[in-house]
C-alpha positions as CSV (number, residue, x, y, z in Angstrom):
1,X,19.0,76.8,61.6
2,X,18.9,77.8,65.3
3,X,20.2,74.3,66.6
4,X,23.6,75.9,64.3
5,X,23.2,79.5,65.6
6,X,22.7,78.5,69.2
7,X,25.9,76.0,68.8
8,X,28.5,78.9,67.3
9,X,27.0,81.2,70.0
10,X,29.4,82.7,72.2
11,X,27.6,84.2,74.7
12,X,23.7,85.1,75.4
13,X,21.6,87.8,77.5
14,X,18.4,86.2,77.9
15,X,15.9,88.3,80.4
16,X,12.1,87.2,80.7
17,X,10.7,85.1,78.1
18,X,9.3,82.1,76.8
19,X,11.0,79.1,78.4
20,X,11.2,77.5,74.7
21,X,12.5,80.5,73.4
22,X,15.7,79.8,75.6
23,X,15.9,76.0,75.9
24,X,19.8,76.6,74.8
25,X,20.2,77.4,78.3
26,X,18.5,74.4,79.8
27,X,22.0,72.7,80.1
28,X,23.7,76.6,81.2
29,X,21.0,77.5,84.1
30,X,23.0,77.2,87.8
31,X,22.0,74.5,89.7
32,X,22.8,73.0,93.1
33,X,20.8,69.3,93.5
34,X,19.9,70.6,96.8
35,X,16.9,72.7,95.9
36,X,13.6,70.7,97.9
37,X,10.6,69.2,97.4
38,X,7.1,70.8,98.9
39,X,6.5,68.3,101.1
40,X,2.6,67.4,102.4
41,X,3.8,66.4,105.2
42,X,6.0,67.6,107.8
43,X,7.6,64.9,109.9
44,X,8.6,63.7,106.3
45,X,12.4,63.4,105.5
46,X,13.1,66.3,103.0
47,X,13.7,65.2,99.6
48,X,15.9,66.9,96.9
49,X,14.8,67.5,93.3
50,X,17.4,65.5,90.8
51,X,19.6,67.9,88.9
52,X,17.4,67.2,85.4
53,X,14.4,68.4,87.6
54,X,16.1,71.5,89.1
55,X,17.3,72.2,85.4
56,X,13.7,71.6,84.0
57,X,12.2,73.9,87.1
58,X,14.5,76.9,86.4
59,X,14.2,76.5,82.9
60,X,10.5,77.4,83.4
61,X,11.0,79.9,86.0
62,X,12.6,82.1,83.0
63,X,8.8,83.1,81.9
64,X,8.8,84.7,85.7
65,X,12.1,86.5,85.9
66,X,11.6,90.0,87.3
67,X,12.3,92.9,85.8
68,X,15.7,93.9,84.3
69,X,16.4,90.3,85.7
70,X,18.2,87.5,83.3
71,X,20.8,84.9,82.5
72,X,24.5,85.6,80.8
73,X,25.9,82.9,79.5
74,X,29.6,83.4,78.7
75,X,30.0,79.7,76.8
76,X,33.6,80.4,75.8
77,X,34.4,81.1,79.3
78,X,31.9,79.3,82.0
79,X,30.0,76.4,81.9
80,X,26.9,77.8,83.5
81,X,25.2,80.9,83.2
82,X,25.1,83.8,85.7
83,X,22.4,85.6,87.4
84,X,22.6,89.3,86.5
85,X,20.1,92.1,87.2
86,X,20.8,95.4,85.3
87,X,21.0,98.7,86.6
88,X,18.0,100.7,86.4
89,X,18.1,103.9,83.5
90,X,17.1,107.4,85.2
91,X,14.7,108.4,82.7
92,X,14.3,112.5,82.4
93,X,10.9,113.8,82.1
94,X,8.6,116.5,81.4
95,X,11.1,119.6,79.9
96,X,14.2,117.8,81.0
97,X,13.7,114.7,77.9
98,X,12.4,117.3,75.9
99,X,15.4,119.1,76.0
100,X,17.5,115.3,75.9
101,X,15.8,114.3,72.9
102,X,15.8,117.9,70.9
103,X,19.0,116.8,69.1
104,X,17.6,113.6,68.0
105,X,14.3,114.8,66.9
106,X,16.3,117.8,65.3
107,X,18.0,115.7,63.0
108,X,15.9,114.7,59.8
109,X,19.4,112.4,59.2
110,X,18.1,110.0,61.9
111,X,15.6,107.5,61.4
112,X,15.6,108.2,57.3
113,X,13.7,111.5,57.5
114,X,13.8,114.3,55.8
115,X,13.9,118.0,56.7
116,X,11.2,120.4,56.4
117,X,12.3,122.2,53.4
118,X,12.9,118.6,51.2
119,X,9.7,117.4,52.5
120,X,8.0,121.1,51.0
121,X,10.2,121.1,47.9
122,X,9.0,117.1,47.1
123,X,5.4,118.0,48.0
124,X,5.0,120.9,45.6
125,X,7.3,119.0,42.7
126,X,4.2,116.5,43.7
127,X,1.6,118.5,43.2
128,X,2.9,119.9,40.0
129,X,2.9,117.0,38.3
130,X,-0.9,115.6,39.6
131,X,-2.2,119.1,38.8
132,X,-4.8,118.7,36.3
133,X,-4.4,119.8,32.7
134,X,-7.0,122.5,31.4
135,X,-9.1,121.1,28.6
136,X,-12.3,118.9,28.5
137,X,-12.3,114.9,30.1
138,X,-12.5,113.9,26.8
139,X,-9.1,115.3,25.5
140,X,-7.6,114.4,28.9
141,X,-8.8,110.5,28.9
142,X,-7.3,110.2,25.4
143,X,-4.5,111.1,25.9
144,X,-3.8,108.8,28.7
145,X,-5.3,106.0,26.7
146,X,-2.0,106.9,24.2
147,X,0.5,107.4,26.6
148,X,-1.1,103.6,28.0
149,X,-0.5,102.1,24.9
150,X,2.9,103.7,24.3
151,X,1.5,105.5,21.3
152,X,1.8,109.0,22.2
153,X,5.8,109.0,22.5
């Protein structure tokens, strides 16, 4: 199922994650073939990962991306993905997101809630029908034995 979502993709934000999670991108990630080696020793000539390796290493490098850091991937339009860092969100706080928020948290439409009044009228239409019926246990216990049984209808 994902190998068909990942191939009628047509583009991807992928920020910090497992590097399986986007293996998709292996094939996307920008590479140059001259990324090198650690070397132990340095009168050594400098060796060059192979592309497959560079691909591999920045495939795993994903899991390390820094914050608001990650890859777009435009695959109707580029070949490779780009390296994009988003903007940072000024947050308000203290009174200034309480008053942000107020019309959000205001609204009993949002998030499925409902307002104070519904909430009252559903709790005391509630309570009227769990209140208990005068009478001895008895009485009460065989009549909801009947109702049970379908008998008392």
């Amino acid at each position: 199922m994902l190998k068909i979502l990942y191939t009628n993709l047509r583009w991807s934000f992928s920020m910090r994650g497992e590097p399986d999670d986007c293996a998709f991108l292996k094939s996307a990630l920008p590479v140059t073939g001259r990324r090198v080696q650690p070397q132990a020793d340095p009168f050594q000539e400098k060796r060059f990962y192979s592309i497959a390796e560079e691909r591999a290493l920045a495939l795993e490098e994903v899991a390390h991306l820094p914050d608001r850091t990650g890859y777009l991937w435009l695959k109707t339009r580029a070949a490779e993905a780009i390296k994009i860092k988003t903007q940072e969100l000024a947050m308000p706080q203290g009174r200034d997101l309480e008053l942000a928020t107020l019309p959000i948290r205001s609204d009993p439409t949002i998030g499925m809630r409902l307002s104070r009044k519904e909430y009252e009228r559903l709790m005391a239409e509630r309570d009227r029908e769990w209140a208990e019926e005068p009478g001895d246990l008895g009485t009460r216990l065989e009549k909801e034995y009947r109702r049970g049984r379908g008998e008392g209808r």
